[in-house]
C-alpha positions in Angstrom: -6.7 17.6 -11.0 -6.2 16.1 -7.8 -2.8 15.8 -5.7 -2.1 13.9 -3.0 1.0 13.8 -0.4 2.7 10.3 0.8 3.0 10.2 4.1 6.2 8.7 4.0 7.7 12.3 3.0 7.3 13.3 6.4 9.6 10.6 7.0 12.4 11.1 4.8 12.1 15.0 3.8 10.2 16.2 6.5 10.0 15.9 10.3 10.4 12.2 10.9 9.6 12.8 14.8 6.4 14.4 14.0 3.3 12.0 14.9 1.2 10.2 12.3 -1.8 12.8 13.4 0.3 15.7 13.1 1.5 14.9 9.2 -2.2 13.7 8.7 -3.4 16.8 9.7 -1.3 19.2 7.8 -1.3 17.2 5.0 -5.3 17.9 4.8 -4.9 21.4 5.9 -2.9 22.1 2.9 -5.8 20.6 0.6 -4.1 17.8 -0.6 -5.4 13.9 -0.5 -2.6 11.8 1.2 -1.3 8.4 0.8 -1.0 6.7 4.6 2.7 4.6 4.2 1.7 1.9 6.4 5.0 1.4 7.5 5.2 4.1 9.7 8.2 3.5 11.7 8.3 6.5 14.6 5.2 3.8 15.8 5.2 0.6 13.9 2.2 -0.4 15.5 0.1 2.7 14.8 -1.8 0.9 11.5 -2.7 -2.1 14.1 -6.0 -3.8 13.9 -6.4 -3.0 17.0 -5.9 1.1 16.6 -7.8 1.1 13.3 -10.5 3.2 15.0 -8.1 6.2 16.1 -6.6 5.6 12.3 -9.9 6.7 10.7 -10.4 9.4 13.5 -6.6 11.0 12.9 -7.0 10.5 9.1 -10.1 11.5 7.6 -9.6 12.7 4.2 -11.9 12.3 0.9 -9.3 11.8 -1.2 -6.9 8.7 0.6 -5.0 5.7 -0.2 -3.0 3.3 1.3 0.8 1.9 0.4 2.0 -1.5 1.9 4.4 -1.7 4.9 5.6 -4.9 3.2 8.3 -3.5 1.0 10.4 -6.2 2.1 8.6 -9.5 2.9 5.2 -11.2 1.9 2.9 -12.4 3.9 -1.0 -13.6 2.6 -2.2 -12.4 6.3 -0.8 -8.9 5.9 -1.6 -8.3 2.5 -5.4 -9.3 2.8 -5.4 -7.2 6.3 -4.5 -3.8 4.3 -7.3 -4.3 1.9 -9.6 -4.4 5.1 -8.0 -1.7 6.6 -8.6 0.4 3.1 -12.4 -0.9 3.0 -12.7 0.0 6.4 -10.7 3.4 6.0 -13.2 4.0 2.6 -10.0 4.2 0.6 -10.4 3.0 -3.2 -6.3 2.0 -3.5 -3.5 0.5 -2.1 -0.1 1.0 -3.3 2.1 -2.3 -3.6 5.4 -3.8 -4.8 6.1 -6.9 -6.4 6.9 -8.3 -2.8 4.2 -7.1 -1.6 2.3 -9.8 -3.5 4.8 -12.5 -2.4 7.4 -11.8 -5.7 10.5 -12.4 -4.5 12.8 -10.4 -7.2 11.8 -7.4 -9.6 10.8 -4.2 -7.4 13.9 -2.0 -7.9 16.2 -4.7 -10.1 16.4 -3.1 -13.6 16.7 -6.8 -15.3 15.6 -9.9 -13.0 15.6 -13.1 -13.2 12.6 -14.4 -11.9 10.4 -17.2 -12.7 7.1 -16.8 -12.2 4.5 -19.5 -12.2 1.1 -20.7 -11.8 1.5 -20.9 -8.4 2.7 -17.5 -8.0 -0.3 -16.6 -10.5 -2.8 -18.4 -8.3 -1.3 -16.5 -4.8 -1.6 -12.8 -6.9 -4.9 -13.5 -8.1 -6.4 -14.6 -5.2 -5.0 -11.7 -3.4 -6.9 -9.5 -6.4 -9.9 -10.8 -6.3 -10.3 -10.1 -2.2 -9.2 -6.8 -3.1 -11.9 -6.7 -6.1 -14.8 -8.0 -3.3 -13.8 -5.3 -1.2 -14.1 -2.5 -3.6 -10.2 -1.6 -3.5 -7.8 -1.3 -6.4 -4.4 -2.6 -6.3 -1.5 -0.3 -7.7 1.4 -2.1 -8.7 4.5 0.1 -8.1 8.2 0.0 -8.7 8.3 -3.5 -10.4 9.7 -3.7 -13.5 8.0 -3.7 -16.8 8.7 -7.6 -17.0 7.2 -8.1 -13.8 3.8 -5.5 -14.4 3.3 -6.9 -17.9 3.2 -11.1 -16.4 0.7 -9.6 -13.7 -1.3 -7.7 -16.1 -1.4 -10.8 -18.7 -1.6 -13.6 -16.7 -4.7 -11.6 -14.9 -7.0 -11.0 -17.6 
């Protein structure tokens, strides 16, 4: 069985001063696989293209995936540049919300109403199959099972 720690404990139940490094490290001491919550807010810009080196230096771990930053807004640009950063970390999964592929309603709403279309179909598959040509899975989190079920339908 394997286990794996979110980084974004540290943030809430943790030591939310602690550095990214720090919670990496102890995380993997401890023998657990760890989920990086890309938005890391003691430094926002820490999971920046530009630092992605010093990200795979700080957290090197066998067993590691990624969750989204964008929680709360959509962007194509972002999206696609996490499934890099996974490829590029060698992590096999990142952790989304609806929003996270660009669906505006349904992450924590126990009955939305959302209409979802082709061109909202078009947007999440493309996003899927760059994910697919990079080798990463996409784990759709927190939606409702209104919202999971269209994705998984209108996807096969």
């Amino acid at each position: 069985m394997k286990y794996c720690v979110s980084t974004w404990n540290y943030l809430v139940n943790q030591e939310p001063e602690k550095s990214l490094p720090t919670a990496s490290a102890e995380i993997s001491q401890s023998g657990f696989g760890m989920e990086l919550f890309l938005n890391w807010l003691p430094d926002p810009a820490f999971f920046d293209r530009s630092n992605w080196a010093t990200v795979r230096e700080c957290c090197d771990n066998p067993r590691l995936s990624l969750h989204s930053r964008h929680t709360k807004t959509f962007t194509a640009e972002g999206i696609r540049e996490e499934i890099d950063l996974c490829r590029y970390l060698e992590a096999e999964l990142l952790v989304v919300h609806p929003i996270s592929l660009g669906i505006q309603a349904g992450t924590l709403e126990i009955f939305p109403t959302v209409e979802l279309g082709d061109r909202d179909l078009r947007r999440i598959s493309s996003i899927f199959e760059y994910a697919g040509q990079q080798q990463v899975t996409i784990a759709l989190e927190n939606g409702t099972l209104e919202i999971l079920k269209w994705v998984r339908e209108g996807l096969k």
